[in-house]
C-alpha positions as CSV (number, residue, x, y, z in Angstrom):
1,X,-45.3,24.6,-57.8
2,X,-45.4,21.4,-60.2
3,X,-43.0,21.8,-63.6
4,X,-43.4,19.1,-66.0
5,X,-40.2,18.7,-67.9
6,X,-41.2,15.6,-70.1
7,X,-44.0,13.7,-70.7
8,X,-43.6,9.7,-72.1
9,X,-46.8,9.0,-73.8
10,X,-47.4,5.1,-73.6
11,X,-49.5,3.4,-76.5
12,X,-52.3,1.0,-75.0
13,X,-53.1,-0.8,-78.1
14,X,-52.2,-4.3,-77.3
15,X,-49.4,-6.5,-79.0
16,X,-50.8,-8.7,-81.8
17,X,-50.4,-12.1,-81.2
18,X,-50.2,-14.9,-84.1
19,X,-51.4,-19.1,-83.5
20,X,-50.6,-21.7,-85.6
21,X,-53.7,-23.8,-87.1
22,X,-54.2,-27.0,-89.3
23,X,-56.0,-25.9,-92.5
24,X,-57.9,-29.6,-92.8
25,X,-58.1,-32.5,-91.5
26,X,-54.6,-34.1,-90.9
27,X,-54.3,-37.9,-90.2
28,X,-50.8,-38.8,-87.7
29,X,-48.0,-39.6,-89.6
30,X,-48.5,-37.1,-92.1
31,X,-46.1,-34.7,-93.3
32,X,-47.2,-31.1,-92.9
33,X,-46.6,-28.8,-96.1
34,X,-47.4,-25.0,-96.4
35,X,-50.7,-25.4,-97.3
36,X,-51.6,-27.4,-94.3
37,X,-50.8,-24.5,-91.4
38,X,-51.5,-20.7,-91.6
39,X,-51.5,-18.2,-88.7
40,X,-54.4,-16.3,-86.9
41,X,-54.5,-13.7,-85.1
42,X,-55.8,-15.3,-81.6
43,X,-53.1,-15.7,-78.4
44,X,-53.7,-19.8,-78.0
45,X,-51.5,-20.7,-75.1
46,X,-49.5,-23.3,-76.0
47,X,-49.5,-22.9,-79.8
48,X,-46.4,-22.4,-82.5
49,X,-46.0,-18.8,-83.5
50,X,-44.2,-19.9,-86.5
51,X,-45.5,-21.9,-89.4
52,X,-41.6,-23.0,-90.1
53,X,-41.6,-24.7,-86.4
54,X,-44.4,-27.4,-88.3
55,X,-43.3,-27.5,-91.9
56,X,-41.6,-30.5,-92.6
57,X,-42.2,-32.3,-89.5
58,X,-44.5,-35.2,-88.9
59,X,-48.0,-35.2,-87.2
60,X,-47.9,-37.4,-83.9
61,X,-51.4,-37.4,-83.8
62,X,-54.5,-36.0,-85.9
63,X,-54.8,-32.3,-86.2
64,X,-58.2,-30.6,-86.7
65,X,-59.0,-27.6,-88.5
66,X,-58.9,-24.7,-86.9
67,X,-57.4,-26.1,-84.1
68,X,-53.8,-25.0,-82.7
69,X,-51.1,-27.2,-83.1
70,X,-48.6,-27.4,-80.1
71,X,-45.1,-28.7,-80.2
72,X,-45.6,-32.3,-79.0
73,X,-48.6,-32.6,-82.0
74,X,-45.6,-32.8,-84.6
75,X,-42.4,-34.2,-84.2
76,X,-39.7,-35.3,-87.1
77,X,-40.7,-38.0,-89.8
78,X,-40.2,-41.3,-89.1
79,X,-37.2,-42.9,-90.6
80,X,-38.0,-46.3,-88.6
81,X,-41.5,-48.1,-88.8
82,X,-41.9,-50.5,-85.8
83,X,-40.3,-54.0,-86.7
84,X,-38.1,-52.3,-89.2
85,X,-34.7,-54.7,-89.8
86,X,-32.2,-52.1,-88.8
87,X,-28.4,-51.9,-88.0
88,X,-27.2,-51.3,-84.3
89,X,-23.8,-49.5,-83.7
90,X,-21.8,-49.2,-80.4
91,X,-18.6,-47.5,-80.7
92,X,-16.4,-46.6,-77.9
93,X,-12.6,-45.7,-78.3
94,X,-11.2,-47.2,-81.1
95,X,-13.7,-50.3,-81.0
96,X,-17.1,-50.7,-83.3
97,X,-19.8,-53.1,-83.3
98,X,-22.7,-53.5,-85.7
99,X,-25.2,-56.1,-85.9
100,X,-28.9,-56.6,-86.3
101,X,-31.9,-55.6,-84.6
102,X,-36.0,-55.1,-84.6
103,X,-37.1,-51.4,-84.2
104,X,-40.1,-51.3,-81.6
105,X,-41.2,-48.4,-82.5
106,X,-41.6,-45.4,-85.2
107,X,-38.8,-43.1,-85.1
108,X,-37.7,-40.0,-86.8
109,X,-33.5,-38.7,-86.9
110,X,-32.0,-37.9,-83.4
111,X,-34.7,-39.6,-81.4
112,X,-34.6,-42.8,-78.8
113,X,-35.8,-45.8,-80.1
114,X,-36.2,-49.2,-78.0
115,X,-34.5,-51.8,-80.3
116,X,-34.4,-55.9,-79.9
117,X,-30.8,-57.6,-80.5
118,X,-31.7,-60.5,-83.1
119,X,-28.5,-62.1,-81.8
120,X,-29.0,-62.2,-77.8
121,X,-33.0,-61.4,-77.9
122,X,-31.7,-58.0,-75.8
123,X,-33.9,-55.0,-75.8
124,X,-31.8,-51.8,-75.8
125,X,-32.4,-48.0,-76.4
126,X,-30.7,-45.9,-78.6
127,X,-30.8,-43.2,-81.1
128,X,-31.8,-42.5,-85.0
129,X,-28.1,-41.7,-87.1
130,X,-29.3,-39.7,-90.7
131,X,-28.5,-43.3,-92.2
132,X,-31.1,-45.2,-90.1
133,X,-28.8,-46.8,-87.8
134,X,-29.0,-47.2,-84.5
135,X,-26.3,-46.0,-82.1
136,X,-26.2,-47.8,-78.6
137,X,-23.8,-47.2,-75.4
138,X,-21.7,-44.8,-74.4
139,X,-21.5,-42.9,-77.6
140,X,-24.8,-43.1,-79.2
């Protein structure tokens, strides 16, 4: 004889899943506000789930409405344009060097940037400080 002692009842309603889409037609470089993102209810693989992942950031290319925006569509705003005048720092130990250099490309804070050297014509890579600057070398 078979006594049930318990019985688990499992729900089969599915979990509701949330995409994030542009609202209209956003050119690259823009910066995205609230009114340019809202949610849907659709599982798009590869989509933000969260409209606070895009607000603020920059697009990196143009985003269509009612299409999904993914993370590598948006990235942070640009506080280089490309042949920007900026100011390269190397420190190391106790030791700091500044001088001049040519951004090659757009850049937003905390990403790599490939810079000329106005002094010695050298091309080197290095990162976005809040102030603009460039730190190079060991300690960038």
């Amino acid at each position: 004889m078979l006594k049930l002692v318990g019985i688990a009842l499992v729900c089969a309603t599915p979990l509701a899943a949330e995409s994030l889409i542009a609202t209209r037609v956003i050119r690259a470089q823009t910066v995205l506000s609230a009114a340019d993102v809202t949610l849907v209810d659709a599982a798009i693989a590869g989509a933000l789930a969260e409209p606070g992942a895009a607000i603020g950031q920059e697009a990196r290319v143009t985003l269509y409405p009612g299409r999904a925006i993914r993370p590598a569509d948006i990235g942070p705003p640009a506080l280089l344009e490309r042949n920007q005048i900026v100011t390269l720092v190397y420190t190391a130990g106790g030791l700091g060097i500044t001088t001049e250099g040519r951004a090659l490309d757009r850049a937003g804070l905390g990403e790599t940037v490939r810079v000329m050297n106005l002094s010695s014509r050298t091309i080197v890579a290095g990162r976005v400080a809040p102030d603009g600057a460039i730190h190079v070398g060991s300690n960038p």
